[in-house]
Each structure stands twice: as C-alpha cells, then as structure tokens.
N, C-alpha and C positions, 0 to 999 in steps of 0.2 A: 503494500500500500504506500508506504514512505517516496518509494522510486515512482510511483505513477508521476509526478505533478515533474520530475525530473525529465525524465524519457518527454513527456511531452512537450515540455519548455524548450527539449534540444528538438524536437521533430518541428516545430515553432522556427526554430532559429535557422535549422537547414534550409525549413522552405523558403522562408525571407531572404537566405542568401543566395538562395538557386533565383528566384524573381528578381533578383538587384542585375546580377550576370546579364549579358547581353546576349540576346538568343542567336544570333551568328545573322542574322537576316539583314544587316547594316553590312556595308561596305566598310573597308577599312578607311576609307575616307569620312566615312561618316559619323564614327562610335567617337567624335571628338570635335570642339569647337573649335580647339585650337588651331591653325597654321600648323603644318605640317613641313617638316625641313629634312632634306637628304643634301648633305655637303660631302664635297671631293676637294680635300688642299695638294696641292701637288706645288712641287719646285724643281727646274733645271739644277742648280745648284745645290750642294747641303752643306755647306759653311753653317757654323755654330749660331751665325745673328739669323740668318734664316728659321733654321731649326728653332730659335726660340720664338722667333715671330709666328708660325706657324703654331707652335706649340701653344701660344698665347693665344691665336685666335680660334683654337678647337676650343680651349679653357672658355673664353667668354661667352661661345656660342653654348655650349652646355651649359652654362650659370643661367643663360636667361630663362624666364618662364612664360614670356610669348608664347614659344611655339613648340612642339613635341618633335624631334628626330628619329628618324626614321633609319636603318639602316644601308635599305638597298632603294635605287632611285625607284619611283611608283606613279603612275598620272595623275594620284590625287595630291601628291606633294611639292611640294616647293622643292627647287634642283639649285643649289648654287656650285657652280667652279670656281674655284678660285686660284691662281697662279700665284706666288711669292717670286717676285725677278728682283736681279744683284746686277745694278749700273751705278751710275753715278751718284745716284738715289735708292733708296729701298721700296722698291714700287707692288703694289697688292691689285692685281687686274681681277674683275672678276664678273661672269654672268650671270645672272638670276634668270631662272626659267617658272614662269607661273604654272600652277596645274593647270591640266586640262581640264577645260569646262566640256558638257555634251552638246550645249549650244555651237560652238565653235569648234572647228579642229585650228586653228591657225598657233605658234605657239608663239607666246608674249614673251621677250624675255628684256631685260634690261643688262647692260653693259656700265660697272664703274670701274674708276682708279682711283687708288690710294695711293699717294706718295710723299715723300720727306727725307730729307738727309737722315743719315746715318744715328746723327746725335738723338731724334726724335723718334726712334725705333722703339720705344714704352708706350707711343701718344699712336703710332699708327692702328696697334690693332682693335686700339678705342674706337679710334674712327671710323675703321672700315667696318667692324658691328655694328658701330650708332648710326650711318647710310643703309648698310643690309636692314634692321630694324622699322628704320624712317621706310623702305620702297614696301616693307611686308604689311607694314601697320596701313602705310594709302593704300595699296591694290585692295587688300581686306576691307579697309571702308568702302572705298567703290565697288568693290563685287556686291557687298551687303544693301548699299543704298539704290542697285539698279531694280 
C-alpha cells in the first residue's frame, strides 16, 4: 500500500517527460527559434598569431547565445566560411550563406573583411563576431517581419 502513491507519482512523471520530448514530426530546423550556425575556419598559413586568432574566434562564436551550432552544414542553417590571411595586415574574409527558404531557391549570402595590423590582433576577433552577429540578428528580423 505505502509504494502505490510512489509507483504512480513516477508513472506521472515519465509521462510528462515523454509529452515535453519532441515527437520527431518537426524538422531539425524547426525544434528551435534560434538561428542556426555551421562554421568552417580555415587558414593558408599556421603561424602561432593565426592559430590564436582562429582559436579566439571559434571561442566567441560558442560563448554567444544567439544562435545554436550545428555541426555538419544543413539548409536550414546559417553556413559561415571564414579565411584567417597573413599580409601586411591580419585580414579575416568571410561568407555568410542564409538558409534556404522553400519560397526561394536563390542562395543569399553576404561577403565581409576584417582587418588590422598586427598590434590589434585581440580587437579583431571582437569585430569580426560583433559584424557576423549584427548580419544574423537583421536577416532574422527581416525574414520574421515579411
């Protein structure tokens, strides 16, 4: 008798957490409000300033809580490239590709650079986050306000 009020409090709690789960009928694009991001850093060069540059900007991109990452590129995901290049400057090239909408097949993508001497290689991979951030956050309002 003791265990009844037991056993059903857990039969209780299983169901409620089987009903929270998502039933798989959502796309992976869809079990989430967030922006969705799959990034590729790549460098011709691997000199040490690179490597930390790079290294700092995977760092920032996983701190933010914008967006959810993704591991392999997907069409419901945000696609950034991004190149680390060693000139005269410390230069960060990079594309953003929008998901595919079903509306459209055409793909959006936007093209920027980061650059700065040498000495301001701390402040770059601010930068080139706080532009990646700024292009995700408008598209997101405009896809939402159409």
């Amino acid at each position: 008798m003791r265990m009844r009020p037991v056993v059903l409090s857990m039969i209780v709690i299983v169901l409620l957490a089987l009903a929270w789960l998502p039933t798989g009928g959502f796309l992976p694009g869809e079990r989430t409000n967030k922006p969705q991001l799959y990034v590729e850093l790549t460098s011709a060069s691997m000199s040490p300033r690179v490597d930390d540059v790079m290294f700092d900007i995977r760092q920032r991109i996983q701190q933010r809580h914008e967006w959810r990452l993704v591991e392999n590129a997907a069409p419901y995901a945000w696609q950034l490239e991004a190149e680390v290049l060693e000139s005269e400057q410390l230069v960060i090239v990079a594309v953003l590709r929008a998901p595919q909408s079903e509306t459209t097949e055409q793909v959006q993508e936007q093209r920027f650079k980061v650059q700065g001497p040498y000495d301001a290689m701390g402040a770059l991979p601010e930068q080139f986050v706080k532009v990646l951030t700024d292009l995700i956050e408008n598209a997101e309002k405009h896809s939402t306000s159409l």
